[in-house]
SERO-4910 file (N, C-alpha, C, O; in steps of 0.05 Angstrom, whole numbers):
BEGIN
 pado doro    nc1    nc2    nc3   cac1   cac2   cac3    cc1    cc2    cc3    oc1    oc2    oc3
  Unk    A     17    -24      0      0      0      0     18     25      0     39     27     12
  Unk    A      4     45    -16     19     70    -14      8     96      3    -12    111      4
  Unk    A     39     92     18     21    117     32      7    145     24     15    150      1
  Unk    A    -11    164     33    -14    204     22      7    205     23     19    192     40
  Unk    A     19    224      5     36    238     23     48    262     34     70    273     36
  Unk    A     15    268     42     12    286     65      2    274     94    -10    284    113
  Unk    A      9    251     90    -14    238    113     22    235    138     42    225    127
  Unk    A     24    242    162     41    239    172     52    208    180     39    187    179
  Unk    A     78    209    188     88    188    179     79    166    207     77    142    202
  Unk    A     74    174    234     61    152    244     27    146    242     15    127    253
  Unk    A     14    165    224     -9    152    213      0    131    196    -15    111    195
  Unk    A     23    131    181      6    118    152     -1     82    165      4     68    184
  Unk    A    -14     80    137    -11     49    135     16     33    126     36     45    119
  Unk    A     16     13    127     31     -9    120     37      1     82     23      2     63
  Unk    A     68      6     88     68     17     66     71     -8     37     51      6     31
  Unk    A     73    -17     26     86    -43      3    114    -31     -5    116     -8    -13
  Unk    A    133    -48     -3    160    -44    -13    176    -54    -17    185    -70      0
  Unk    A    187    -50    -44    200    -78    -60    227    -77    -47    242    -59    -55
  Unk    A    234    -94    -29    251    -90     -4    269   -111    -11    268   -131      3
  Unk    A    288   -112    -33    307   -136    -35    327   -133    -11    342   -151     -4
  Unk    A    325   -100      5    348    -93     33    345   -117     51    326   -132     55
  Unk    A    366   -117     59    383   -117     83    371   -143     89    354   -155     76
  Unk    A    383   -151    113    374   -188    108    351   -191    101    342   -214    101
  Unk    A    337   -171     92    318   -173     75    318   -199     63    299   -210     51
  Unk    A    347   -210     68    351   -235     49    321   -254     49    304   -257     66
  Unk    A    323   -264     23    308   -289     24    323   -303     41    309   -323     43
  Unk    A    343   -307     55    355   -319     72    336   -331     98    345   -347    114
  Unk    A    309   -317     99    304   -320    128    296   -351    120    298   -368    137
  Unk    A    290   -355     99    277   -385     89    291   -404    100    281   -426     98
  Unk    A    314   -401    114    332   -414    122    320   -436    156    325   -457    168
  Unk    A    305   -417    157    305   -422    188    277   -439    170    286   -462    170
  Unk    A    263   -439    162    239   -467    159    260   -492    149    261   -515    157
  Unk    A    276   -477    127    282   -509    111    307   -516    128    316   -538    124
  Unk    A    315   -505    142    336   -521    169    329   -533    184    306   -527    190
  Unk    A    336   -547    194    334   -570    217    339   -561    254    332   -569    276
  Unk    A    358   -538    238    370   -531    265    358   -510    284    354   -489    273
  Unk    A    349   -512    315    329   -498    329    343   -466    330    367   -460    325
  Unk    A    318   -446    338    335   -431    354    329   -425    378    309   -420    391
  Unk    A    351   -428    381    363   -429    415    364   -392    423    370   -386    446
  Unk    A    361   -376    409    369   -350    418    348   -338    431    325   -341    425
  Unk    A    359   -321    457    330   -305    479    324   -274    450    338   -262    433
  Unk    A    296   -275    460    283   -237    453    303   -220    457    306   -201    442
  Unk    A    316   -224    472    335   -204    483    362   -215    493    365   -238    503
  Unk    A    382   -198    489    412   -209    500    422   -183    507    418   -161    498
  Unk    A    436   -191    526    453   -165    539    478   -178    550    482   -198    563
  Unk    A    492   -160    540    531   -166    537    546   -156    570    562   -164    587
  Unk    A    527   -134    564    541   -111    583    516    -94    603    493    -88    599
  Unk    A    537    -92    626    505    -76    639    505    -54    632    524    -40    626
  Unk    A    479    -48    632    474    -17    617    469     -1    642    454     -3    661
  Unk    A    490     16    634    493     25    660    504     60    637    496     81    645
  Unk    A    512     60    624    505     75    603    477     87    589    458     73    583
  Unk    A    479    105    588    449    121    573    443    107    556    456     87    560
  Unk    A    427    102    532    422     86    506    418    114    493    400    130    500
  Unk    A    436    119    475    435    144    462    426    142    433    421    162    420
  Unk    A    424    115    422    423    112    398    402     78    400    398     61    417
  Unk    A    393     83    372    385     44    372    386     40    344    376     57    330
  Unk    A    394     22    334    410     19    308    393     -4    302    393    -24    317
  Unk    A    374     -3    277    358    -22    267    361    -40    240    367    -26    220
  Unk    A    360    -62    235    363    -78    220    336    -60    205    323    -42    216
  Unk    A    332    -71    172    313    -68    162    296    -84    151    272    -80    158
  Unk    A    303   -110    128    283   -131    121    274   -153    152    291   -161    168
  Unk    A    251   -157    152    252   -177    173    244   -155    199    230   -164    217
  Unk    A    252   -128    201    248   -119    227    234    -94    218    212    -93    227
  Unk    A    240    -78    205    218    -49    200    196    -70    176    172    -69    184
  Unk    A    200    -84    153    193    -93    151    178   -122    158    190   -137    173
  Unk    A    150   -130    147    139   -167    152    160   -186    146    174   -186    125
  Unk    A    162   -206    169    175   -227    159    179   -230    141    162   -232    124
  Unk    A    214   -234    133    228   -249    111    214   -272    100    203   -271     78
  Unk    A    214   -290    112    200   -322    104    165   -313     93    154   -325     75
  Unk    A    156   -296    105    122   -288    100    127   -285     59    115   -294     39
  Unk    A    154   -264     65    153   -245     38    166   -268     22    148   -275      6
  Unk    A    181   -280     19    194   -302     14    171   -329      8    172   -344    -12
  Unk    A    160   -331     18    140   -357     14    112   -341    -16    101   -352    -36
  Unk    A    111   -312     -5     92   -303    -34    102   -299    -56     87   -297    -76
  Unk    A    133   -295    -61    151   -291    -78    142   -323    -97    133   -324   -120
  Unk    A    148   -343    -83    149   -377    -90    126   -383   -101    123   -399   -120
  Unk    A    102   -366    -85     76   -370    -92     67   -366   -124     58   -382   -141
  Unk    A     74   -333   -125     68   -316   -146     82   -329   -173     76   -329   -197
  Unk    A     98   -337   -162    117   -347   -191    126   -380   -186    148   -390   -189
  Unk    A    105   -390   -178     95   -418   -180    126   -433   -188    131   -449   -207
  Unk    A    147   -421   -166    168   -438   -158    167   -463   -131    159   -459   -108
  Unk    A    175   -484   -142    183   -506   -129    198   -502    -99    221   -497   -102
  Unk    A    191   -504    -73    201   -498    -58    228   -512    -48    250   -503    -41
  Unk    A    217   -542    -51    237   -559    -51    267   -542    -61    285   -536    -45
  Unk    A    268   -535    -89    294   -532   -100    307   -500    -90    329   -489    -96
  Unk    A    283   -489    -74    288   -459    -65    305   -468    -44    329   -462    -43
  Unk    A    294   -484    -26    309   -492      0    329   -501     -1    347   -495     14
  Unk    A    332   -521    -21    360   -534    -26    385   -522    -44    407   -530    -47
  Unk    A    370   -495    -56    397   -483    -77    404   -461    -43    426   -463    -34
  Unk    A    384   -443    -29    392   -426     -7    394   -446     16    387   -431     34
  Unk    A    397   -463     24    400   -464     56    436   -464     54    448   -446     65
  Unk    A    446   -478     46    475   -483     40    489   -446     36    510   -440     46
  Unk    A    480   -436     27    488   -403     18    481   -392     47    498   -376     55
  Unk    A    464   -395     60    455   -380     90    474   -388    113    484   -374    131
  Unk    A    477   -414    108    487   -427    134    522   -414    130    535   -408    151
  Unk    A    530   -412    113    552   -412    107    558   -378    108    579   -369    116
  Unk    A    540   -363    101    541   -334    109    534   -321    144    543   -303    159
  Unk    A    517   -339    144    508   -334    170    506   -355    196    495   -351    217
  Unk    A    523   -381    185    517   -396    206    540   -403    228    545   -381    238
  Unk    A    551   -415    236    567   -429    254    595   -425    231    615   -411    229
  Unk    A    582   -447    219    610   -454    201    624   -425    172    613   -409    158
  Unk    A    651   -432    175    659   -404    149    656   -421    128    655   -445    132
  Unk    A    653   -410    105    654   -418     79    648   -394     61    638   -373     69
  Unk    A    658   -399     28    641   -382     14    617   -377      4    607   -396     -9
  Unk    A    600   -349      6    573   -358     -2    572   -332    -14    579   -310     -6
  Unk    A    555   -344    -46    547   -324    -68    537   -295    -53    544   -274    -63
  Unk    A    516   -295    -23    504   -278     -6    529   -261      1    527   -237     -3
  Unk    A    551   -269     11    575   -244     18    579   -225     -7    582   -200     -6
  Unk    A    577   -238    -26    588   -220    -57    560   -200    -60    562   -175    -59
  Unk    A    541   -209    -63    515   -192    -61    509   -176    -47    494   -158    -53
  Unk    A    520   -179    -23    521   -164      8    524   -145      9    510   -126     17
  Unk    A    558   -147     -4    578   -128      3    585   -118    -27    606   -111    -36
  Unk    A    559   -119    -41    562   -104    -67    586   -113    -92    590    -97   -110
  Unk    A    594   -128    -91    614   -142    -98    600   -158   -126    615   -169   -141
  Unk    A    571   -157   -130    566   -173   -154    547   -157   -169    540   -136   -159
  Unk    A    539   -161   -186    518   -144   -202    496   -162   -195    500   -186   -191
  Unk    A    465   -145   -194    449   -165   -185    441   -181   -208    425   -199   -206
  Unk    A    454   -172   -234    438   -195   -259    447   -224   -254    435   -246   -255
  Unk    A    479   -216   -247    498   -240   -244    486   -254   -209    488   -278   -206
  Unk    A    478   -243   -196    471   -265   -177    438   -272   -186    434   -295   -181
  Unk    A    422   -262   -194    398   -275   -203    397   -299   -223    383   -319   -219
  Unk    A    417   -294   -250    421   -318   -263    430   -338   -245    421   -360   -252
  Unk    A    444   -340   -224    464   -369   -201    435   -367   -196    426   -389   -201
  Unk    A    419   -353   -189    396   -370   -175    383   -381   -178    374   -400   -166
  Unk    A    373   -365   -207    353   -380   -220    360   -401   -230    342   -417   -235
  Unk    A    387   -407   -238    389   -434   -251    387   -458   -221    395   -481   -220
  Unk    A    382   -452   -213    387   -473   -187    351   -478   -182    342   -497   -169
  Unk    A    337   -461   -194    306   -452   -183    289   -484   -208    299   -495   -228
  Unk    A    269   -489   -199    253   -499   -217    234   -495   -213    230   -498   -189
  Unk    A    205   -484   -233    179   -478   -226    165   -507   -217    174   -526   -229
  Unk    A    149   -511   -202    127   -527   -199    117   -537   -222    101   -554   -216
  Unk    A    119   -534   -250    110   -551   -272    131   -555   -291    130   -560   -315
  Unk    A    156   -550   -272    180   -555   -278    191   -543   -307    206   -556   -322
  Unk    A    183   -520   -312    191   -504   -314    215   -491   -309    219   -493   -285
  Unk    A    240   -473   -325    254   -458   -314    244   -427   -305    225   -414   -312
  Unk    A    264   -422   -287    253   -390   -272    272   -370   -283    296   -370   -287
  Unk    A    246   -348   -288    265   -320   -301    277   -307   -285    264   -297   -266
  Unk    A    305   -302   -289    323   -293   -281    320   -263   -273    325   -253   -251
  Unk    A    308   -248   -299    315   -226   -298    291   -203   -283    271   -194   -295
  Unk    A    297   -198   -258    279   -174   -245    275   -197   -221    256   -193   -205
  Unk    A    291   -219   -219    280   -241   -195    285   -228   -170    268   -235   -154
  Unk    A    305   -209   -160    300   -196   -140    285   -178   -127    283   -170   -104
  Unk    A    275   -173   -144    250   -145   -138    226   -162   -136    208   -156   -121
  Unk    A    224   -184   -152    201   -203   -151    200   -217   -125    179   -224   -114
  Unk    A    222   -221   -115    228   -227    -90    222   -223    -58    221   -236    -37
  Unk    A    218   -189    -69    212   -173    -38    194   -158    -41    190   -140    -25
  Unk    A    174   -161    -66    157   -151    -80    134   -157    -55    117   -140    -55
  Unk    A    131   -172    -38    116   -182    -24    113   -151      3     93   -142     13
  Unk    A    143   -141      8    155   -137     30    129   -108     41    119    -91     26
  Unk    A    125   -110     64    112    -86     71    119    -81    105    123    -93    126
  Unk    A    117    -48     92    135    -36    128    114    -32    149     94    -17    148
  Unk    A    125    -50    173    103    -50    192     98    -24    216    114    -12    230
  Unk    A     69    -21    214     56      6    227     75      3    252     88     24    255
  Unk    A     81    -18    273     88    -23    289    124     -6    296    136      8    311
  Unk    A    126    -17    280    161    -13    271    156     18    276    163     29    297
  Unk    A    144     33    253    150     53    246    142     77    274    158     94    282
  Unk    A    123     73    281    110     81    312    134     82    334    141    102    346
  Unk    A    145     57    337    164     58    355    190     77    355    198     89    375
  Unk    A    204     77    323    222     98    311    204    124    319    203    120    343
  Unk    A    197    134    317    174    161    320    182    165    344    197    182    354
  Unk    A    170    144    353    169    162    395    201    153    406    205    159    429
  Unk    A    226    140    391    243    146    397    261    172    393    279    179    407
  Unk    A    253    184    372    265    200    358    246    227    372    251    251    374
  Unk    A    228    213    378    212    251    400    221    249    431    215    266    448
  Unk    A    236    227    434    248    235    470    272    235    462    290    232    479
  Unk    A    278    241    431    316    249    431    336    226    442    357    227    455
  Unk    A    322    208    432    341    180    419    344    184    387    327    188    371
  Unk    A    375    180    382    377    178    353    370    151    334    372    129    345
  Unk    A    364    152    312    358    129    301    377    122    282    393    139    274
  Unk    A    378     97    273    396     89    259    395     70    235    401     93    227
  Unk    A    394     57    220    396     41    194    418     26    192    440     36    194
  Unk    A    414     -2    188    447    -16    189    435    -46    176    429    -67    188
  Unk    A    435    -40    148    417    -72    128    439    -77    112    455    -62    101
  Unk    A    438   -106    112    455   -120     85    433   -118     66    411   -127     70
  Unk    A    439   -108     49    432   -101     21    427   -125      9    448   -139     10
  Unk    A    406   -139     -4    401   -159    -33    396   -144    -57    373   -143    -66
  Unk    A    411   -134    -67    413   -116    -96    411    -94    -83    407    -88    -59
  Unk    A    416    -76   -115    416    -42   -106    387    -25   -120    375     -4   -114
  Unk    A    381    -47   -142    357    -36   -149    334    -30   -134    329    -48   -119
  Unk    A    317     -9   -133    294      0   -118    292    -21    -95    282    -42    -98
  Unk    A    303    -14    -72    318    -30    -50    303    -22    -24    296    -37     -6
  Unk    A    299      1    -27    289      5     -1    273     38     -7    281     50    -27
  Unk    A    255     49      9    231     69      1    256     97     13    250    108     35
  Unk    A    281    107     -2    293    120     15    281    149     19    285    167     37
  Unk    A    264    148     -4    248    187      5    231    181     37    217    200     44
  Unk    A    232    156     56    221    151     83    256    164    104    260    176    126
  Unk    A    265    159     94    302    158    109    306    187    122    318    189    144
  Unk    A    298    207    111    304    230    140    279    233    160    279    241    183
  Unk    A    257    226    145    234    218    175    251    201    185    261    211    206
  Unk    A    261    176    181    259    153    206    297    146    216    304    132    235
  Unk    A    312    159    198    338    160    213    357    175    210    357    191    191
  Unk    A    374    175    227    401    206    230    420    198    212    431    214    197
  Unk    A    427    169    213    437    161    194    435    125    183    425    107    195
  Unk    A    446    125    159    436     95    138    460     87    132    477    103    123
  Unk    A    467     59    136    495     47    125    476     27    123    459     20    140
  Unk    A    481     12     84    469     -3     79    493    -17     60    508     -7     44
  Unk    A    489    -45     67    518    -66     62    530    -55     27    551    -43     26
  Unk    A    519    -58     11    535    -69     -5    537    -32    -17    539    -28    -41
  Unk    A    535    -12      0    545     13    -12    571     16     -3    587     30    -16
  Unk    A    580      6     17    599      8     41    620    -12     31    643     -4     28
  Unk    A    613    -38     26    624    -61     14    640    -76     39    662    -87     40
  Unk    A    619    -73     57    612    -93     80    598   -101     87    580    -91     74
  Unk    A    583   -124    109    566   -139    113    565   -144    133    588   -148    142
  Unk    A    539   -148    156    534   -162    173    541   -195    178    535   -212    160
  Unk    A    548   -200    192    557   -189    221    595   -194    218    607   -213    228
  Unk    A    601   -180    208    631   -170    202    637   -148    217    626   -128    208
  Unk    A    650   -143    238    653   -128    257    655   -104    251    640    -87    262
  Unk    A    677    -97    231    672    -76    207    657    -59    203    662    -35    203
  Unk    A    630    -72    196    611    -50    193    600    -43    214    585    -23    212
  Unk    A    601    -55    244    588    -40    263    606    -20    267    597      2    273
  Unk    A    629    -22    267    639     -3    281    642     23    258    650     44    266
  Unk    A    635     20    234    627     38    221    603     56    227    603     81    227
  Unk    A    581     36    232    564     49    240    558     69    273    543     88    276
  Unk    A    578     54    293    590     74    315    602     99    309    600    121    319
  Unk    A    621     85    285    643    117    283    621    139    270    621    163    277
  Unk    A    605    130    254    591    146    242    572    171    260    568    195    256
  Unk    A    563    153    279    540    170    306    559    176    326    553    190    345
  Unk    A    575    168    323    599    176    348    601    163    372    616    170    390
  Unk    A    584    145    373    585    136    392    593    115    401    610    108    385
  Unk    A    592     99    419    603     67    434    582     50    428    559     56    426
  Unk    A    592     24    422    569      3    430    550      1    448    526     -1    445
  Unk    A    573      3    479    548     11    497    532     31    503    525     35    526
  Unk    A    522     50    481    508     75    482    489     63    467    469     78    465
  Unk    A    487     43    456    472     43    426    451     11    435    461     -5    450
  Unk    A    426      8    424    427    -10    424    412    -20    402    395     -6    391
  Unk    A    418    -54    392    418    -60    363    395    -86    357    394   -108    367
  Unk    A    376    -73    336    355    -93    333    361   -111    300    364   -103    277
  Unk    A    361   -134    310    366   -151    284    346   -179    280    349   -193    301
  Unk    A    332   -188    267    320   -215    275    341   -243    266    337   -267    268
  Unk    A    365   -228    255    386   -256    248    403   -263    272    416   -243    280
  Unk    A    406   -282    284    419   -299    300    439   -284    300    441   -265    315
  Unk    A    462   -292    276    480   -286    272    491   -262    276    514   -259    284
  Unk    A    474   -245    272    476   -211    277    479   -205    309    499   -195    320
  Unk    A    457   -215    320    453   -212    352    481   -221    363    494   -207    378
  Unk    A    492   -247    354    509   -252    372    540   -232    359    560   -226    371
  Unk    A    534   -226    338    562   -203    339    569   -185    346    592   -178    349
  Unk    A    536   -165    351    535   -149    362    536   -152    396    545   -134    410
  Unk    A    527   -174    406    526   -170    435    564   -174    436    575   -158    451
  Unk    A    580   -192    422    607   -191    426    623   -169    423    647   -171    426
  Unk    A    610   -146    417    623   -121    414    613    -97    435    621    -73    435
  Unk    A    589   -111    457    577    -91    478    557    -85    470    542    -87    490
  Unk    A    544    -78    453    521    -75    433    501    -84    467    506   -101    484
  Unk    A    480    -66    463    455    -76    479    438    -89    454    433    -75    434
  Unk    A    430   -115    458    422   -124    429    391   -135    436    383   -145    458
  Unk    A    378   -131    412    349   -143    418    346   -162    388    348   -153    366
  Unk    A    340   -194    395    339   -203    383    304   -207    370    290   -224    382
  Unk    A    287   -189    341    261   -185    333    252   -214    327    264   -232    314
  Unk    A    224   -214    342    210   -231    335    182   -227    325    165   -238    312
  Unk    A    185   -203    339    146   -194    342    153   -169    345    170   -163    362
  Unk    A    139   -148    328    138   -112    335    134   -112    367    146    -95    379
  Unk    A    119   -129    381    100   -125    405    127   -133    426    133   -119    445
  Unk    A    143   -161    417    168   -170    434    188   -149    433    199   -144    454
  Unk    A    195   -136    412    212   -123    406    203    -97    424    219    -90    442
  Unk    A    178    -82    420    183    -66    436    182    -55    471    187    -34    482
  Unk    A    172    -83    481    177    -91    511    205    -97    520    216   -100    542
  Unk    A    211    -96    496    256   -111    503    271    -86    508    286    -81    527
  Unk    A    263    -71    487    277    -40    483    260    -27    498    273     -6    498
  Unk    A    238    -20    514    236     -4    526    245     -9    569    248      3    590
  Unk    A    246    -32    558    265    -43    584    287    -40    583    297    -41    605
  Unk    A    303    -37    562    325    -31    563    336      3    560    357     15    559
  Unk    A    310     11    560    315     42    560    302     54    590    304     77    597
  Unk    A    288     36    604    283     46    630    300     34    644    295     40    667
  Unk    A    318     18    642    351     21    657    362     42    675    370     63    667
  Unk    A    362     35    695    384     60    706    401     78    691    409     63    673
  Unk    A    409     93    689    429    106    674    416    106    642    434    110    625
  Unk    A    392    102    632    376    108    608    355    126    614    345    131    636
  Unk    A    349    135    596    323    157    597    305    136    597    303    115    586
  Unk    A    290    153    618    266    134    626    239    142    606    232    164    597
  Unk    A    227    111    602    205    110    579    180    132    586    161    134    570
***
């Protein structure tokens, strides 16, 4: 849906946006077609906050945006792809970008801007088969991808009333292509500043880019605190002091962070 746009920005509705950003990845598909649980809390904390929270630094697909896997499963729908061969060309590319184990995965090169997105859509699609077994078109497969994606009222509400008690906001997405990626005429309503992977030609959770994104607000880890719904993210950031909230639910997410902003030594909610 598109918002007026005169209509202010914690009215609108649920906006539609072809969101190939930031783990935006079709990656979240990972967590159905895996085997492996998760074990991670709503919330983690490294360090006591005992520090102000001066900043909160937000993931974007999966967290301002509906579930990855939601947008990801209508993508499969719409274009009457085979899920089977979705799961089995990406789970191997996720785990390996984002899991336990190192390896190479086509997702770092896309990430960190490193590929053109025609060249990673052809690797995918050749790996893809339609449901009447059919081959899948390559070209525009990422935008078809997040074509699903829409920004939740929830999300956006919360940025709002942080940014009116003078908390800064923040932006920090691995990028899936550069094409119409993310709604950026929304970006000085909702943050001070945007580091998004593959402009930078870094990636989550590469230590790298957080601390890019510190140097950038000036601030410390423990000033800041960081919303991501990838595993992998949470635990890099809590290894760097990061007050970290791992998204599950707009509703979990914002009982985590506002507990962690009525902290001692935080401005109280």
């Amino acid at each position: 849906m598109v918002a007026l746009a005169g209509e202010p920005l914690g009215r609108r509705r649920s906006y539609a946006a072809a969101c190939p950003g930031n783990n935006r990845c079709s990656l979240h598909a990972w967590k159905s077609a895996s085997s492996r649980p998760d074990t991670s809390l709503t919330i983690g904390l490294v360090a006591e906050a005992v520090q102000q929270v001066r900043a909160v630094i937000f993931d974007w697909g999966g967290v301002i945006t509906n579930p990855i896997l939601d947008t990801v499963a209508a993508w499969l729908e719409a274009d009457r792809i085979d899920w089977d061969s979705y799961a089995a060309a990406m789970r191997p590319w996720v785990q390996r970008a984002y899991g336990p184990q190192d390896g190479v995965s086509p997702i770092h090169a896309l990430e960190r801007g490193e590929v053109a997105d025609e060249e990673f859509e052809t690797t995918l699609a050749s790996l893809l088969v339609g449901i009447d077994g059919a081959p899948v078109l390559a070209d525009g497969l990422l935008q078809r991808m997040f074509a699903a994606s829409v920004l939740q009222d929830e999300m956006l509400d919360l940025i709002g009333e942080l940014r009116e008690r003078g908390i800064r906001t923040s932006l920090l997405s691995n990028s899936w292509g550069v094409r119409d990626g993310y709604p950026r005429h929304l970006f000085d309503q909702l943050f001070d500043d945007v580091v998004i992977s593959g402009e930078v030609g870094m990636r989550k959770p590469e230590e790298r880019i957080f601390q890019l994104a510190l140097a950038r607000l000036g601030l410390s880890a423990a000033e800041c605190a960081f919303i991501d719904d990838m595993e992998g993210n949470i635990i890099a950031a809590q290894a760097l002091g990061f007050l970290a909230v791992h998204h599950k639910d707009p509703a979990l997410t914002r009982s985590a962070l506002l507990e962690l902003l009525a902290t001692p030594g935080t401005p109280a909610a």
